[in-house]
C-alpha positions as CSV (number, residue, x, y, z in Angstrom):
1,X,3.0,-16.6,-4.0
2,X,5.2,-15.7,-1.3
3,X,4.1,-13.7,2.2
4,X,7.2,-12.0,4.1
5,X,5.9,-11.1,7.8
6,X,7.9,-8.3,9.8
7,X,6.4,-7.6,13.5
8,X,7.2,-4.2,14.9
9,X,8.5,-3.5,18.6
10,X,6.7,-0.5,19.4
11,X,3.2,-1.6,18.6
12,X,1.4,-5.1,18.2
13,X,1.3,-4.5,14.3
14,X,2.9,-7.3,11.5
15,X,4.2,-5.6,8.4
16,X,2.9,-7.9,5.9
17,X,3.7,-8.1,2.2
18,X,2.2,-9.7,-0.2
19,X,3.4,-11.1,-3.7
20,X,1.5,-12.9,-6.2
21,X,4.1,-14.0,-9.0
22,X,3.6,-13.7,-12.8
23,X,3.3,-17.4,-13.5
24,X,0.4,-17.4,-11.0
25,X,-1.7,-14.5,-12.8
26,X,-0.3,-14.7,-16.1
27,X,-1.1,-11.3,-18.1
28,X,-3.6,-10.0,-15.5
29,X,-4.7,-6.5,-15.6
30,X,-5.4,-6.2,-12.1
31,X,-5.1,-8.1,-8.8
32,X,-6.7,-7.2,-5.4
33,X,-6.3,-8.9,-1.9
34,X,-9.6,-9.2,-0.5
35,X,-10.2,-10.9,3.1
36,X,-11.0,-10.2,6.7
37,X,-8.7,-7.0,7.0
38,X,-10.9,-5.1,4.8
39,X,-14.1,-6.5,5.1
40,X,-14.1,-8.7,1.9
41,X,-14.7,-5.4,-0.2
42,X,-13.4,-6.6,-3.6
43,X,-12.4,-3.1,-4.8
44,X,-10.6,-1.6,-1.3
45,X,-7.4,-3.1,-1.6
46,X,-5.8,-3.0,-5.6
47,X,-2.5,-4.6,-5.5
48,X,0.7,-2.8,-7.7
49,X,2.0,-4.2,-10.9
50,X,5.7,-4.8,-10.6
51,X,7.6,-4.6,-13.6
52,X,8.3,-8.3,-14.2
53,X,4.4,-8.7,-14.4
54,X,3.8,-10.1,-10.5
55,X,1.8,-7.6,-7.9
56,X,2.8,-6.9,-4.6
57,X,0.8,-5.1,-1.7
58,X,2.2,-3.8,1.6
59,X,-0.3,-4.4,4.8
60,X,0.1,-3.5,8.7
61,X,-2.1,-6.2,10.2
62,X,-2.6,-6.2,14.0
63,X,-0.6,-8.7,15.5
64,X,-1.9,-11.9,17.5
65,X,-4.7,-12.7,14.8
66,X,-5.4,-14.6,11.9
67,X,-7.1,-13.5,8.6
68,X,-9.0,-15.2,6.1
69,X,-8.4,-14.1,2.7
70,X,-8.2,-14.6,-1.2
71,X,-6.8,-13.0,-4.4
72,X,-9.0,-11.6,-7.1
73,X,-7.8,-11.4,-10.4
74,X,-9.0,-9.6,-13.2
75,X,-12.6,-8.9,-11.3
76,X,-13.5,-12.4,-12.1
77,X,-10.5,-15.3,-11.1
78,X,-10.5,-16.1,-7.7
79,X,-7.1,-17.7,-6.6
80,X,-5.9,-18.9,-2.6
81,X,-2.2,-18.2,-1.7
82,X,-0.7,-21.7,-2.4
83,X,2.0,-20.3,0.3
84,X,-0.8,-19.6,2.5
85,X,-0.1,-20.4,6.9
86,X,-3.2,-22.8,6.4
87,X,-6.3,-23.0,5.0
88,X,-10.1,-23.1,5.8
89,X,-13.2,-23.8,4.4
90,X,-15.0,-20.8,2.6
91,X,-18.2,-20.2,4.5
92,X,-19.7,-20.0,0.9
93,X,-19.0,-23.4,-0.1
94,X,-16.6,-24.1,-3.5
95,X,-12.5,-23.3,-2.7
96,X,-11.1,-22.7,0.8
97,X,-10.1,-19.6,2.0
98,X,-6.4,-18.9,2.8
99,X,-5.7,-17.6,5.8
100,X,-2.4,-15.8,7.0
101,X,-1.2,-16.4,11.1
102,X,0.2,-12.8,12.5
């Protein structure tokens, strides 16, 4: 996995971009992002298959903040960014949450 982070000047807003690689969803179908930034809504936010199998998403997230979040793959494979900024215990119990710092 692999986060890039690019803060605008003109407004407190973090570019963010996400990338789940192939070898971490194998021959998925589908991937969404699902966290704090839309309300854990497991449909809101489908990530794009790339042509070398990964999927990549494209956020602005408002600076000064940090979000909880996970990837779901396939509608049933949950999976934490292991390049996550740190990480935090789900407040459902089983796997932490990731959580990105912006």
């Amino acid at each position: 996995m692999a986060t890039t982070k690019k803060y605008l000047k003109s407004k407190p807003i973090c570019k963010t971009k996400f990338i789940m690689p192939k070898q971490a969803v194998g021959n998925a179908k589908s991937v969404t992002i699902v966290g704090d930034f839309n309300h854990w809504d497991v449909t809101a936010t489908p990530m794009k298959k790339l042509k070398d199998g990964a999927f990549s998403i494209g956020l602005d997230l408002p600076a000064g903040r940090e979000y909880q979040f996970r990837y779901l793959i396939d509608g049933t494979q949950w999976e934490n960014d292991w390049a996550a900024d740190k990480y935090v215990p789900s407040p459902f119990g089983g796997a932490d949450n990731s959580v990105i710092v912006v």
